[in-house]
C-alpha angles and dihedrals in degrees: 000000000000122000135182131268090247094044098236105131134004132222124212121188126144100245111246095025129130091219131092148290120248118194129185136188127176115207121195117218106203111179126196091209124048113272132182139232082239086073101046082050083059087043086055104047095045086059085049087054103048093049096043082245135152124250126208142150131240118195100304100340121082111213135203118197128180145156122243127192112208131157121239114206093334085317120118119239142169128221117204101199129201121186111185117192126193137184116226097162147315085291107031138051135151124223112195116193121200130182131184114199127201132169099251095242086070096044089099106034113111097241086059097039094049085045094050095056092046081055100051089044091057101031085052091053096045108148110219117203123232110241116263119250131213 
């Protein structure tokens, strides 16, 4: 596992291996005023909506997931991205952003698809811890 020097996401990947590459960030929305899950639900739709993605709900998180085609280096990839929301309260949510990324010669192939959907089943499901108090 790599990470940033500012911490803000991490990348996993198993060194010599001809897989992907699976990054994740988790961003903290702390509001002053009082917000509802009823407006992350709008975040996240208009996400949905500017990268032609799908929106759903899994137990208490709402989920976005899309496909996006990119080029590395002159080299064609696809990202599979994932954004989980999730409500805590009127002053806190956690947005948890997750990509996969393939060469696209590989975003067919059986091994990614069937990864890909173990991904989206667990990163869907992703279960996001209250702060702690004093």
């Amino acid at each position: 596992m790599e990470s940033d020097e500012a911490g803000d996401y991490y990348l996993y990947h198993v060194p010599n291996a001809d897989t992907g590459w699976l990054r994740v960030s988790l961003i903290s929305i702390k509001e002053p005023g009082e917000r509802s899950r009823a407006e992350l639900r709008l975040l996240l739709l208009e996400m949905a909506e500017r990268r032609n993605g799908e929106l759903f709900e899994v137990n208490e998180n709402i989920v976005v997931e899309w496909t996006e085609d990119s080029e590395e280096a002159g080299d064609p990839i696809t990202h599979f991205w994932w954004a989980v929301g999730h409500y805590h309260g009127p002053k806190l949510s956690h947005e948890a952003l997750f990509s996969y990324t393939v060469v696209t010669y590989r975003k067919a192939d059986p091994e990614t698809l069937q990864t890909v959907e173990l991904l989206g089943e667990l990163i869907s499901h992703a279960e996001f811890s209250p702060p702690m108090t004093a």
